[in-house]
C-alpha positions as a printed NumPy array, in Angstrom:
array([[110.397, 105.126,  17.289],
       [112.832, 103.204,  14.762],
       [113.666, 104.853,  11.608],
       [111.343, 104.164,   8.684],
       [113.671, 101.75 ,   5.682],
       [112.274, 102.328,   2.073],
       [111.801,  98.726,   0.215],
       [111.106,  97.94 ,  -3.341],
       [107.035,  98.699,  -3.818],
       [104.672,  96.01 ,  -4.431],
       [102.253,  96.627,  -7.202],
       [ 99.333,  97.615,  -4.745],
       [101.815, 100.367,  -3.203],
       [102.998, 101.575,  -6.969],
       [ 99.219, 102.152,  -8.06 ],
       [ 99.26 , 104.514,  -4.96 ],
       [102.428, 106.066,  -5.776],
       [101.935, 106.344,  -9.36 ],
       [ 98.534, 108.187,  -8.262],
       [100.544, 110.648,  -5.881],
       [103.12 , 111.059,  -8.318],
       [100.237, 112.719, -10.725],
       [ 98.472, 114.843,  -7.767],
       [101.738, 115.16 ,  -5.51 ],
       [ 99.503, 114.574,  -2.393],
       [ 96.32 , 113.453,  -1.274],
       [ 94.253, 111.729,   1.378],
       [ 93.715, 108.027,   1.599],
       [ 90.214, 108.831,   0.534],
       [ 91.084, 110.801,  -2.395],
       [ 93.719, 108.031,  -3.571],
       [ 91.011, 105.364,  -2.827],
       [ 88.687, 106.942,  -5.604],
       [ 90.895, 107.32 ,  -7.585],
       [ 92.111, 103.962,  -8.081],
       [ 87.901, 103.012,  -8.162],
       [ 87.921,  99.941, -10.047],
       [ 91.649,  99.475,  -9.765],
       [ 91.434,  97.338,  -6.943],
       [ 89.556,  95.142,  -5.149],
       [ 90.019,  96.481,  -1.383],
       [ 87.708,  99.081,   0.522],
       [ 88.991, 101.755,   1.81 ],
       [ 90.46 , 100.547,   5.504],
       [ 92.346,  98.196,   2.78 ],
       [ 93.684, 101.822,   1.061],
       [ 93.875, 103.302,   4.045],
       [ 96.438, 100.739,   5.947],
       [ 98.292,  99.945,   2.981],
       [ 99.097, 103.902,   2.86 ],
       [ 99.827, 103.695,   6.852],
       [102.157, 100.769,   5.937],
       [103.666, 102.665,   2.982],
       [104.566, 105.698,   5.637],
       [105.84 , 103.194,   7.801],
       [108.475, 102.244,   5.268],
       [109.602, 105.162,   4.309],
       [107.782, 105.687,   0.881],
       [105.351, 108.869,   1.506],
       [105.138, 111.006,   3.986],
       [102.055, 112.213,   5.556],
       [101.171, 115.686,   7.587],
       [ 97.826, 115.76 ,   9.41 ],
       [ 95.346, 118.443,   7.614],
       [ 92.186, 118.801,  10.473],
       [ 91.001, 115.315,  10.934],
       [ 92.735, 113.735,   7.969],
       [ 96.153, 113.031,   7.037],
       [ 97.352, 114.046,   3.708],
       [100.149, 111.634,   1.902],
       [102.874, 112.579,  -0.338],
       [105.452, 110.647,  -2.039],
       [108.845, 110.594,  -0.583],
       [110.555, 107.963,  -3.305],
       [111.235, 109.597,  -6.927],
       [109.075, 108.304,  -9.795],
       [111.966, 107.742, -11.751],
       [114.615, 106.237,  -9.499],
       [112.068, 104.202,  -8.431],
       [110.767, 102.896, -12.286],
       [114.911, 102.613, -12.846],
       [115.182, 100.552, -10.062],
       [112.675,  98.552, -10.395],
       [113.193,  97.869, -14.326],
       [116.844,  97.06 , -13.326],
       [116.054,  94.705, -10.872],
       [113.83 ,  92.616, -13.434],
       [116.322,  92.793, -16.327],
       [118.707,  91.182, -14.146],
       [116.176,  88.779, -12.232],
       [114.26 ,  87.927, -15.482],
       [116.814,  88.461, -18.179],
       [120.252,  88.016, -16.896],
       [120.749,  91.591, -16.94 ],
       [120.656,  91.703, -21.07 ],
       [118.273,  94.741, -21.692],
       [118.779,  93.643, -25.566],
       [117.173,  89.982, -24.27 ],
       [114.429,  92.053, -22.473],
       [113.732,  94.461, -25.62 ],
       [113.909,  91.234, -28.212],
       [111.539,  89.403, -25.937],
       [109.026,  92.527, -25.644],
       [109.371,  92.863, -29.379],
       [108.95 ,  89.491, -30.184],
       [105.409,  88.327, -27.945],
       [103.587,  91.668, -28.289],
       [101.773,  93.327, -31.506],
       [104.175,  96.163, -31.868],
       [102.285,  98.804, -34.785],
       [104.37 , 100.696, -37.271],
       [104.045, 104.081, -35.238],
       [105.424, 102.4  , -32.368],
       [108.327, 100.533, -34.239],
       [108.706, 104.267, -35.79 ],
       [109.454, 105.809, -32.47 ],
       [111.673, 102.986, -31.155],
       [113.811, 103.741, -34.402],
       [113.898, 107.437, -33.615],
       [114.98 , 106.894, -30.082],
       [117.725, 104.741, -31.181],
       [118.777, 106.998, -33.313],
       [119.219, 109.563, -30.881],
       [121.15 , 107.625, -28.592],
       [123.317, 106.98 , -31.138],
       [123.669, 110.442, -32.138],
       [124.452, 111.425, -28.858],
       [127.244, 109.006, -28.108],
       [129.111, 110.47 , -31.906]])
């Protein structure tokens, strides 16, 4: 058997890892629920996208009576680094100021929200005094 190769998740396999993420492991069945009105697949759909997601190295699964129970085996947040990095530098030349102006700039941004961007900046820039 060839050794599994993690890829970069689709957004059908991050809805199933952001689910496992929360409850650390499940079945397909349980994940399938959960996700309800999420997508538009059945279950066989859940079930062999989560056989293909073994397959490539992003969860592992042990078998639990007749059932196999999934787990993740990428970290949420290397994973949500990686993937924000690779669209900065796709999508935005790899500016994250062009990315953070553009976000600012097309979305209805409320005063609690600009509130804690500020604070967070400020942080940053306390820590790097």
């Amino acid at each position: 058997m060839s050794k599994p190769t993690r890829s970069t998740p689709t957004r059908s396999e991050m809805q199933i890892l952001e689910q496992l993420w929360q409850c650390h492991e499940a079945t397909a069945q349980t994940i399938h629920d959960a996700l309800g009105g999420e997508r538009s697949v059945g279950y066989t759909g859940t079930l062999k996208l989560m056989q293909l997601m073994h397959q490539k190295g992003l969860l592992g699964r042990r078998r639990e009576g007749r059932s196999h129970v999934y787990y993740p085996l990428v970290d949420e947040q290397n994973t949500k680094a990686s993937l924000l990095s690779t669209f900065i530098d796709t999508t935005f030349s790899g500016s994250a100021s062009s990315l953070l102006m553009h976000l600012l700039g097309n979305k209805k941004v409320s005063r609690e929200e600009l509130d804690e961007i500020r604070d967070y900046l400020d942080r940053i820039e306390e820590d790097k005094s």
